[in-house]
C-alpha positions in Angstrom: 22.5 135.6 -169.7 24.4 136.3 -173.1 25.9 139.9 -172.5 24.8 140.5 -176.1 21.1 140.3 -175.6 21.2 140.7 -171.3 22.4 144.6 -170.5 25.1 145.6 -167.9 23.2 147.8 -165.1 24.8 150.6 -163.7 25.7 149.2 -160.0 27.4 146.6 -161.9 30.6 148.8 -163.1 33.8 147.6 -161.8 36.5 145.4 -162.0 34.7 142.0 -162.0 32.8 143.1 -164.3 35.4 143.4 -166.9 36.7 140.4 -165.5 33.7 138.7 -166.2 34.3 140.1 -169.7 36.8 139.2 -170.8 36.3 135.7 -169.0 32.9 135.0 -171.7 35.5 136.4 -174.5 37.9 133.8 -173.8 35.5 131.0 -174.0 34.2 132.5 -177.3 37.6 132.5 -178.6 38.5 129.3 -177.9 35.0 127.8 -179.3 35.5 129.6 -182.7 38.7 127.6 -182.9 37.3 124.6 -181.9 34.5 125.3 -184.9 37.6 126.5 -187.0 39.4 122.5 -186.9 35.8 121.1 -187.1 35.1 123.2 -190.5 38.8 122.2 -191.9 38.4 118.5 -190.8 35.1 118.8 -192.7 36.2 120.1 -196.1 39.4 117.7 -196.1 36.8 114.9 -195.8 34.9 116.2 -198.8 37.8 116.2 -200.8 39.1 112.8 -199.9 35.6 111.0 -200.1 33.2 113.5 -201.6 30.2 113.6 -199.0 30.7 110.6 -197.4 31.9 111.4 -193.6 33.2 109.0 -191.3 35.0 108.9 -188.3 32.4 110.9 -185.7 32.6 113.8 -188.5 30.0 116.6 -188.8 27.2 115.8 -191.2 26.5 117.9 -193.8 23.4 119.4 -192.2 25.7 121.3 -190.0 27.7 123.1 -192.3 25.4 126.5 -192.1 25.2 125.9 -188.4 29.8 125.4 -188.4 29.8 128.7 -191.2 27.8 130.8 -189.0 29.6 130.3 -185.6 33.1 130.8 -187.5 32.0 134.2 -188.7 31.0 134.8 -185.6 34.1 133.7 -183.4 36.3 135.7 -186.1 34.4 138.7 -185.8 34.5 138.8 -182.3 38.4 138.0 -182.4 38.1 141.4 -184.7 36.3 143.1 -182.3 38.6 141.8 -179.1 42.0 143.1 -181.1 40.4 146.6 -182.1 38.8 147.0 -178.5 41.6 145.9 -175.9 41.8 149.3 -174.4 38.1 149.8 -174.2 38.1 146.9 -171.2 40.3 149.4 -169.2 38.4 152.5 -169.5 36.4 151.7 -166.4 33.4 152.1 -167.9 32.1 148.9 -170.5 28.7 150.8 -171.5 30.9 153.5 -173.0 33.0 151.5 -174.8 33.8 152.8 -178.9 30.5 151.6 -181.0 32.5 151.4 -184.3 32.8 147.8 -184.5 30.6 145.0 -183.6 30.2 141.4 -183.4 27.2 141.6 -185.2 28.5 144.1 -188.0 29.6 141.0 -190.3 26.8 139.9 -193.3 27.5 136.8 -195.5 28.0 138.0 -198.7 24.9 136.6 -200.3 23.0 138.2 -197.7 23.8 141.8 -198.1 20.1 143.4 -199.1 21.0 147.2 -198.1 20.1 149.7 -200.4 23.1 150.3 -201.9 23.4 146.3 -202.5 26.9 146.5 -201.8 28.0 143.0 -200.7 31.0 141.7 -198.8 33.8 139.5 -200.5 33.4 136.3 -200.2 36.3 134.6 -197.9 38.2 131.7 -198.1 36.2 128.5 -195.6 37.8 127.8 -192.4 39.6 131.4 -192.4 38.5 133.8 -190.1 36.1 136.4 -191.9 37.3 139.7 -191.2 35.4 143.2 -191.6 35.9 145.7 -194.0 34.8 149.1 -193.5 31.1 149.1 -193.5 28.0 151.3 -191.7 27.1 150.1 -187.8 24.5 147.6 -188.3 21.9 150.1 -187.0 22.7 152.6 -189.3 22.5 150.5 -191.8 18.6 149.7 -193.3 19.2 145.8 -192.6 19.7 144.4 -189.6 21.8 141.3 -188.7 22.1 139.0 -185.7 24.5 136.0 -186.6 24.3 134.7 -183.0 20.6 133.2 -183.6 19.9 133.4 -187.1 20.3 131.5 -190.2 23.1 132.6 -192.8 21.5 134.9 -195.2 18.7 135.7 -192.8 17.9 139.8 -193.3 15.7 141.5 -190.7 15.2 145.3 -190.4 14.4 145.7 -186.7 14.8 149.4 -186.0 13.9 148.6 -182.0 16.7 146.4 -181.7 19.1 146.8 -178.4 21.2 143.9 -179.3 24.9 144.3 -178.3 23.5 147.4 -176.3 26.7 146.8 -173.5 29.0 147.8 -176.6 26.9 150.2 -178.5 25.0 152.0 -175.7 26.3 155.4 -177.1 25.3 154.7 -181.3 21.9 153.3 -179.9 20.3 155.2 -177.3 23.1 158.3 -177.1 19.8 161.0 -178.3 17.2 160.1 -176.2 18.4 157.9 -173.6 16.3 155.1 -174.1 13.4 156.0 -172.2 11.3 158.5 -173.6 8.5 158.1 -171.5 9.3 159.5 -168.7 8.5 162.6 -167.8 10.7 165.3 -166.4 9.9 166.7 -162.9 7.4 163.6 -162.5 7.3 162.1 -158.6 7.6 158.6 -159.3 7.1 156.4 -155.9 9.8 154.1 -155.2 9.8 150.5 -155.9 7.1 148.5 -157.3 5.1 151.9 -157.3 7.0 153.9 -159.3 7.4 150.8 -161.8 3.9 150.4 -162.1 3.7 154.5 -163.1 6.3 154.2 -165.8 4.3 150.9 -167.6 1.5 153.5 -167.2 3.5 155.8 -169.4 5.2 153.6 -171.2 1.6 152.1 -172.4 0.5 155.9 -173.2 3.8 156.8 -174.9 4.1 153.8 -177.3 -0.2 153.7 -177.9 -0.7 154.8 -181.9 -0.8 158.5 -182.8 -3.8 159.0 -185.4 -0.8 159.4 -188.3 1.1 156.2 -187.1 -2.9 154.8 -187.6 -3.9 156.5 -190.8 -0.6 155.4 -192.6 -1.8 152.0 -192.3 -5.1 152.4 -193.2 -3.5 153.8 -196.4 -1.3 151.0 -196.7 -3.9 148.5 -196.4 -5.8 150.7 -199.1 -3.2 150.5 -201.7 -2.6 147.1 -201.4 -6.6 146.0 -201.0 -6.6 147.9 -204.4 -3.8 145.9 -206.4 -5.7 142.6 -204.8 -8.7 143.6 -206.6 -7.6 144.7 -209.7 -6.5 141.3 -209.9 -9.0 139.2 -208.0 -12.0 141.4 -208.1 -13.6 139.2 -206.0 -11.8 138.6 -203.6 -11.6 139.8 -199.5 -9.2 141.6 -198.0 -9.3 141.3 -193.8 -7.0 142.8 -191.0 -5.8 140.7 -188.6 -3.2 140.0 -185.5 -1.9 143.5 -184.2 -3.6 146.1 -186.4 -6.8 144.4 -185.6 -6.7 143.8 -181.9 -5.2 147.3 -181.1 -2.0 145.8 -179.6 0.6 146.9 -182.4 4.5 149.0 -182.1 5.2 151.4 -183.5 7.7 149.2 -185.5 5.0 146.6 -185.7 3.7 145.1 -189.0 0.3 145.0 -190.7 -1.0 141.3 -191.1 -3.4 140.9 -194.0 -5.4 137.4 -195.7 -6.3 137.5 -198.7 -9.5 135.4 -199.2 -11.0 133.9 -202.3 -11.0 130.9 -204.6 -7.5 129.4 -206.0 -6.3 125.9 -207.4 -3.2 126.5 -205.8 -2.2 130.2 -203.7 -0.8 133.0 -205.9 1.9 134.2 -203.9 4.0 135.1 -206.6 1.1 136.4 -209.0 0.8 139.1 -205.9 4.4 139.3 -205.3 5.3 140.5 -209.4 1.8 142.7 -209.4 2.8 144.2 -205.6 6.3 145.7 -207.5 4.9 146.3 -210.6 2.6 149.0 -208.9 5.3 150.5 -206.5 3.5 149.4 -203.9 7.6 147.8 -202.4 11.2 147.8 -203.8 12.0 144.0 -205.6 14.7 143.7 -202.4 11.9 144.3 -199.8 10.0 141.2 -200.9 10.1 137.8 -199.6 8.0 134.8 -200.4 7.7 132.4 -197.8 6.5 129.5 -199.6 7.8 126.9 -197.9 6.6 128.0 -194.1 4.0 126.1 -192.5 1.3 129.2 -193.8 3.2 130.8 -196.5 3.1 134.6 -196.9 4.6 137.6 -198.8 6.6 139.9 -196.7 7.3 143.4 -197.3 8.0 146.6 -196.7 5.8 149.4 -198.0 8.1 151.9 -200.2 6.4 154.8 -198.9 6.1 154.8 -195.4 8.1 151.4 -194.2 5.7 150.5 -192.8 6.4 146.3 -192.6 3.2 143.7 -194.2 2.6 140.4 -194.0 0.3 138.8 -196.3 -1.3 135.5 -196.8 -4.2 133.3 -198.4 -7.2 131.8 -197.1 -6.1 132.1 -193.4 -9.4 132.7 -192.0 -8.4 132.2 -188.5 -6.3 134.8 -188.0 -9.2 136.6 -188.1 -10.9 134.9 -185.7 -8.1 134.8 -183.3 -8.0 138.5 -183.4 -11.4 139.0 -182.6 -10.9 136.2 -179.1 -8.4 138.7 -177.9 -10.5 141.6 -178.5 -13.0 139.9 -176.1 -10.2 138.8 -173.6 -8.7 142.7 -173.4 -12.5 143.8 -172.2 -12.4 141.1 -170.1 -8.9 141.5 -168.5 -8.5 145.3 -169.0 -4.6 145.5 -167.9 -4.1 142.8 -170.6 -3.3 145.7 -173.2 -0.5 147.1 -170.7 1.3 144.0 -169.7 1.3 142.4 -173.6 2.9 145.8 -175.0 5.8 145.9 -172.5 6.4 142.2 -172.9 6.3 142.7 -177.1 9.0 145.5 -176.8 10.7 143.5 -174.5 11.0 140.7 -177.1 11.2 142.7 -180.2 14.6 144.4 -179.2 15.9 141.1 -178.3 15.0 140.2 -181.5 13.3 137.2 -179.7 9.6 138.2 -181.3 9.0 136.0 -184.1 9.7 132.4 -184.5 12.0 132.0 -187.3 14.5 134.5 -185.1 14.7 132.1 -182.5 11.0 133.4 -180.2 7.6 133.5 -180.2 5.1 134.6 -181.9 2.8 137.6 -180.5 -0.2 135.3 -180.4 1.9 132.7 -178.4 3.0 135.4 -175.9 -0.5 136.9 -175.9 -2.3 133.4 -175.1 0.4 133.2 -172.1 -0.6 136.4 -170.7 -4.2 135.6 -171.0 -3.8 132.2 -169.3 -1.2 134.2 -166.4 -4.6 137.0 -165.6 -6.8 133.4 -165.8 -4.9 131.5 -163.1 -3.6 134.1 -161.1 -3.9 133.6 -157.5 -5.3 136.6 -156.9 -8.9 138.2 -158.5 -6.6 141.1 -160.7 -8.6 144.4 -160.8 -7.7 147.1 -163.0 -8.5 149.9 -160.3 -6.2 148.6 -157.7 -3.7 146.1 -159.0 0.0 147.1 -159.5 1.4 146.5 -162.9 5.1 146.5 -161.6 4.0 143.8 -159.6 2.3 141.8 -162.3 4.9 142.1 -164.7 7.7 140.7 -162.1 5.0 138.2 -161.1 4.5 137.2 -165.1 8.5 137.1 -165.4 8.8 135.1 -162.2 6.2 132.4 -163.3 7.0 131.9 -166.9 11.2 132.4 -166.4 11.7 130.6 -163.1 8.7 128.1 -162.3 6.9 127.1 -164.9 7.1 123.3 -166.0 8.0 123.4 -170.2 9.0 120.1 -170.1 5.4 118.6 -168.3 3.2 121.0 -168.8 0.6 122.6 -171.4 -1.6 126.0 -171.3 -5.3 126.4 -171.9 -7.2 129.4 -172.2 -10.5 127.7 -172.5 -13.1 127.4 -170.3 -11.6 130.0 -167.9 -8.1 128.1 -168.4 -6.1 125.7 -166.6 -2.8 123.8 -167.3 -2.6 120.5 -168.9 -0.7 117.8 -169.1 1.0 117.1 -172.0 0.3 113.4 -171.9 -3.5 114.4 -172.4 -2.7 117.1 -174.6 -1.0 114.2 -177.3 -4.1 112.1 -177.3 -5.9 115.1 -178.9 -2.8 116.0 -181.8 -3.3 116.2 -185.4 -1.2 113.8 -187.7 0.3 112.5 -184.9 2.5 115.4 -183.4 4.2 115.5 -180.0 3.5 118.9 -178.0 6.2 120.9 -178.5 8.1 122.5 -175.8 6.0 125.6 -175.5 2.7 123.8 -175.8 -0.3 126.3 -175.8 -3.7 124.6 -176.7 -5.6 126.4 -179.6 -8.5 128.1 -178.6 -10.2 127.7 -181.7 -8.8 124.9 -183.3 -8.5 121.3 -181.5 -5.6 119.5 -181.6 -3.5 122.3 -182.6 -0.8 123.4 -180.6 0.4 126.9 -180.9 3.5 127.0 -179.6 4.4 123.7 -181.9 7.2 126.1 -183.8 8.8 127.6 -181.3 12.0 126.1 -181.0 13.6 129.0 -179.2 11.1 129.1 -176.2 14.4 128.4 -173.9 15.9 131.2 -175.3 12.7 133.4 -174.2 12.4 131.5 -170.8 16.1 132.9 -170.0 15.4 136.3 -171.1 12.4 136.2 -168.4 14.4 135.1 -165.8 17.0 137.6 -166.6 14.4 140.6 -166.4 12.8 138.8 -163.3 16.6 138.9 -161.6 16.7 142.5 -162.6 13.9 144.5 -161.4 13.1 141.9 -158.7 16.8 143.7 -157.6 15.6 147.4 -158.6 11.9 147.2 -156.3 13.8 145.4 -153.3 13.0 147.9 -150.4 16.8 147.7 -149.4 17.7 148.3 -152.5 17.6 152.1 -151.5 20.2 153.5 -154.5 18.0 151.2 -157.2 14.4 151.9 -156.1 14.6 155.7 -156.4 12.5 155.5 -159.9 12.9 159.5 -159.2 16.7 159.3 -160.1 16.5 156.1 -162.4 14.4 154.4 -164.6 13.5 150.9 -162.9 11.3 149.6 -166.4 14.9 151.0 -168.3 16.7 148.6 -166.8 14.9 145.7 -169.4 13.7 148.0 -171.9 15.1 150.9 -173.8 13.4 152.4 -176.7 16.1 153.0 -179.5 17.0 156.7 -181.3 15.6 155.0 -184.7 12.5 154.0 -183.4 11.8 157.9 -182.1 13.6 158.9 -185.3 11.0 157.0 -187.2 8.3 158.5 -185.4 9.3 161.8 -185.8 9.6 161.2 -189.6 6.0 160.0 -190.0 4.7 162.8 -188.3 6.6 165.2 -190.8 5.5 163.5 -193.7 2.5 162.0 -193.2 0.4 164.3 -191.1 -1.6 165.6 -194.2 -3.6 162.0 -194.2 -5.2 163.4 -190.8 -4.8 167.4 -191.4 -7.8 169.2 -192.6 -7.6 172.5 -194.9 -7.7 175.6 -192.1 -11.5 175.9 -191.2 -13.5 176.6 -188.2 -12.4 173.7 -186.0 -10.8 173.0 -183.0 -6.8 174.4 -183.4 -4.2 172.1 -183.4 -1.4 173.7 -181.1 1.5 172.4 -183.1 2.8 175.3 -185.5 2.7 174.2 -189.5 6.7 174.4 -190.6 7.3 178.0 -192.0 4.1 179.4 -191.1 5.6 182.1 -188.6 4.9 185.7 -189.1 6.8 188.1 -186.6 5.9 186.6 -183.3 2.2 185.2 -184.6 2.5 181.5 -184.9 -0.4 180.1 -187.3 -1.5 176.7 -186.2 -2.2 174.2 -188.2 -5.5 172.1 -187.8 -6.3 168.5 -187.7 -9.1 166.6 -188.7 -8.9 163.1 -186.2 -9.9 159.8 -187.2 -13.5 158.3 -186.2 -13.2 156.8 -182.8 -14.3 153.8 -184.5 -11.1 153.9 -186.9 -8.7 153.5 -184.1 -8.3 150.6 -181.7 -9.0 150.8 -178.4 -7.1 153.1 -176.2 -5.5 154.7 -179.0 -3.2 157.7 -178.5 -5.0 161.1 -178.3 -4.3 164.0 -179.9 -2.7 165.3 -177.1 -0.4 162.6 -176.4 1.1 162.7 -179.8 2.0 166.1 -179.6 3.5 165.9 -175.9 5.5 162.7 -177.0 6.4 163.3 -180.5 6.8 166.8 -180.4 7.8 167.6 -177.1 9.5 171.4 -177.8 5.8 172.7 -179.0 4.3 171.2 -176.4 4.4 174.6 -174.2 3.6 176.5 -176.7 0.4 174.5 -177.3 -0.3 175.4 -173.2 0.7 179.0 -174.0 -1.8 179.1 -176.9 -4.4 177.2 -174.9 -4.6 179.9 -172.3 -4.5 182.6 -175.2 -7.8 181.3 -176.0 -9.4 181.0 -172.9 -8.5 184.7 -172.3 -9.9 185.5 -176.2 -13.0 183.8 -174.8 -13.4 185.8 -171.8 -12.9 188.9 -173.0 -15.5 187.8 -175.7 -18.1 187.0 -173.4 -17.4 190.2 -171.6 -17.6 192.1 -174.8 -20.9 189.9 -175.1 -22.8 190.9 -172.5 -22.4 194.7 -173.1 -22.9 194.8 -176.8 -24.7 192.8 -179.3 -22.5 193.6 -182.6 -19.4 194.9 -182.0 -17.6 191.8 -181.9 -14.8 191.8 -183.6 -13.5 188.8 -186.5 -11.4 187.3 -184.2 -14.6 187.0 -181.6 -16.6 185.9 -184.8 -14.3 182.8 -185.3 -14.2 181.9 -181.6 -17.9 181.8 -182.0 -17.8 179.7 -185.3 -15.2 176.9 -183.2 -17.9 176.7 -180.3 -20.5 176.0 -182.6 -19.7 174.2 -185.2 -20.4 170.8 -186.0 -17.7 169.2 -186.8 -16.5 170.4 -183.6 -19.1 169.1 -181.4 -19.5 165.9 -183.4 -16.9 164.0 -181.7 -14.3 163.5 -184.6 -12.5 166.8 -184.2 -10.5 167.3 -180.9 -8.5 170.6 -179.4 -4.7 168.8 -178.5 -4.4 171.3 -175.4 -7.8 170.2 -173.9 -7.2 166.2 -174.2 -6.7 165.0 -170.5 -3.1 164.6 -169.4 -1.8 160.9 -170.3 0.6 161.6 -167.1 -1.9 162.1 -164.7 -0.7 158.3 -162.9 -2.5 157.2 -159.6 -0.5 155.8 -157.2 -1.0 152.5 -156.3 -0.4 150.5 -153.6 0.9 146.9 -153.8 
């Protein structure tokens, strides 16, 4: 496994290691050299003959591919003659985090805020690094190993190069903010099926992270019909179904009735209004379904939009039917999307899959499974290391197709053909369209090996971690078995912690007799009296299914208050005694803080279901052991 995507585990420190090290450096050297003659043997060519190339030569179709593997053999050179003492240190995760291999842009690339850009650099010389922000500090993010030159893509969950940058990525938090302190986790498979529990609860929606894209989806519905004022506006893909990150984006269609689509009709009228910054915008007109892609300037919070795409909709309404069906669907997909996403291996044009493709997989694994899964009694550590196992070590690309239909089955690819549209071959990932025959799924994703390998990499790993004689790995009490293939990054809490500070007012009420809120408002402290602010919670039928309570977005986002939300809880059960006590002496001497207990219990907005008390939700933590 590359060691820029695959992470060094602990037990793994030592000599070979940096052996090993600077083994894979050495070959990388010597490649960017090899690329280096290639690229100068190309350009002499092109000045002798002009295009025409002769004698075995690279075509001209590979010059992005030669220009992209020399910047990044000479920025790895960079980072090899800044960091030679680092490989001596004993200790690789803790190596400096100033420099990078993936710190280098092309300088037509550059979209950061400040739109500075890099000088350009003479071909075939080895492009060197001026003094430039960390790529995750910076707002864009950059991976030259797998993408295209000039390819921007602002990925705040990205762990890539995580062996290098361990302490600039996950130094605040750790990495794995769902586990709670002073939990007894089982060992093994047990204790990995507890932390996907929390894991599922930790990274569910909070009613902010939902009601700022209800507001996004408002805002833009309104510049669509002050335009088109005809026209339909649907959700669909992640928002829809439920199964979204909190980095996740918001996929809209536009419906209605055009000679030819108006991308860039929406694209001028979309920064006209505000609604993005010009650099935020891309039009993909030449994809397969084109789209506008942006980043809303108020919350960035990410959209995708396209035309006439009607069965995106539907697809998003067949896996709302499969996650009542297969209820653990919801938990498995989530871990496996932040799995991809901070590999940067969760889209297609970055070298993955798509959600739906990954989504259709899972569906097909809880069809075939051997075993009849049950949501009461089947271990999710167990499924997930089975799911890795199938799809990363035994599953047949090359032969074989997937099906969801008809209770699924696997195909062969030879029948699968007969069925194509316009004559297409299945495609290495070939997953049969539910809803449309003869359309394959998986027909763009020409990185599915690269997905395959990061599978069997995070099979190898906590297959290792749950082995029962593995007894220093499978103490999830000491260590996190789920962190050893997923970390959650310092920008991603950052960026939750931001909404909740600036956003909360789209779900807060004005104070009035409702259930309290026990988070305290900023400033709102009088001596040692903390005023509590309250919140007015979205219709159930607002947020997709198991979204994060109130509760859990206070314990998770917020968790210094969350003790003084128990402390306040208990206040006002002993306010509540002492007013029933004071009840069932006397008739009217209660005093006003007794009045406006009375006015919470009986109000209707508080019994009506849409208003909720944080420190009575249930406890998200409250796992059930499992056996396997």
């Amino acid at each position: 496994m590359d060691p820029f995507v695959g992470w060094f585990q602990e037990e793994q420190e030592g000599p070979a290691l940096r052996t090993w090290c600077k083994i894979w450096e050495t070959n990388a050297h010597e490649m960017s050299q090899l690329l280096e003659q290639q690229n100068q043997q190309l350009q002499q060519q092109q000045l002798q003959g002009g295009n025409k190339l002769n004698n075995g030569a690279l075509s001209a179709r590979d010059r992005d591919s030669i220009q992209l593997l020399l910047q990044f053999g000479g920025n790895l050179r960079h980072n090899l003659n800044n960091n030679n003492g680092n490989n001596g240190n004993g200790n690789s995760n803790n190596s400096s985090g100033n420099t990078s291999s993936n710190n280098s842009i092309d300088s037509t690339s550059n979209n950061d805020s400040s739109h500075s850009h890099t000088p350009a650099t003479t071909p075939g010389e080895p492009t060197t690094l001026n003094t430039k922000m960390p790529s995750h500090e910076r707002t864009s993010y950059y991976n030259p190993s797998r993408r295209k030159i000039g390819r921007i893509v602002d990925n705040k969950a990205s762990t890539y190069n995580l062996n290098k940058h361990m302490n600039n990525l996950i130094s605040k938090y750790k990495g794995c903010p769902w586990r709670v302190p002073d939990f007894g986790y089982g060992r093994g498979v047990v204790g990995l099926h507890q932390e996907i529990e929390q894991f599922y609860n930790y990274v569910l929606p909070t009613p902010t992270e939902h009601a700022i894209r209800n507001e996004v989806v408002q805002r833009i519905e309104a510049v669509v019909h002050s335009i088109w004022p005809s026209a339909l506006v649907e959700i669909f893909g992640s928002f829809r179904t439920g199964l979204f990150l909190p980095t996740s984006d918001i996929d809209l269609v536009v419906i209605g009735l055009w000679d030819k689509m108006p991308l860039r009709t929406l694209e001028t009228e979309l920064i006209a209004r505000g609604i993005a910054e010009p650099h935020s915008v891309r039009v993909l007109d030449k994809a397969s379904v084109p789209i506008i892609k942006l980043t809303d300037r108020e919350t960035q919070v990410k959209v995708d939009i396209s035309f006439n795409m009607q069965s995106g909709v539907q697809s998003a309404e067949l896996i709302k039917k499969y996650k009542q069906e297969f209820p653990l669907l919801a938990k498995l997909v989530l871990v496996l999307k932040q799995f991809l996403l901070q590999r940067d291996l969760n889209e297609v044009f970055t070298g993955g899959i798509s959600s739906y493709s990954l989504i259709l997989m899972c569906i097909s694994f809880l069809q075939l499974h051997p075993r009849q899964v049950h949501a009461d009694t089947d271990n999710l550590g167990v499924l997930l290391l089975e799911f890795f196992e199938l799809y990363g070590r035994k599953f047949n690309y090359m032969k074989i197709g997937i099906s969801i239909k008809n209770g699924g089955r696997y195909i062969p690819k030879e029948d699968l053909q007969r069925d194509m549209i316009d004559g297409h071959r299945p495609s290495l990932l070939c997953i049969e369209d539910p809803l449309t025959p003869g359309n394959d799924i998986g027909r763009s994703s020409y990185g599915a090996l690269q997905v395959k390998q990061a599978f069997e990499y995070a099979y190898l790993m906590l297959s290792q971690a749950v082995s029962p004689l593995n007894n220093w790995a499978n103490d999830c009490t000491e260590r996190s078995i789920l962190g050893r293939i997923i970390r959650i990054t310092d920008d991603v809490i950052d960026y939750r912690e931001w909404i909740r500070e600036h956003f909360e007012h789209l779900v807060i009420t004005r104070h009035s007799p409702v259930a309290s809120l026990g988070t305290p408002s900023s400033g709102n402290v009088v001596g040692n009296t903390t005023k509590y602010m309250q919140i007015q919670l979205l219709p159930s039928a607002m947020l997709p299914a198991g979204a994060i309570t109130a509760q859990q977005q206070q314990m998770h986002l917020m968790p210094h208050l969350y003790h003084q939300s128990q402390q306040q809880q208990q206040a006002n059960a002993v306010l509540n005694s002492m007013r029933h006590r004071r009840g069932s002496t006397s008739s009217g001497d209660d005093s006003e803080d007794s009045k406006e207990c009375d006015a919470d219990s009986t109000s209707p907005t508080a019994t009506s279901g849409t208003t909720v008390n944080m420190a009575t939700t249930a406890n998200i933590h409250s796992v059930t052991r499992m056996d396997t």
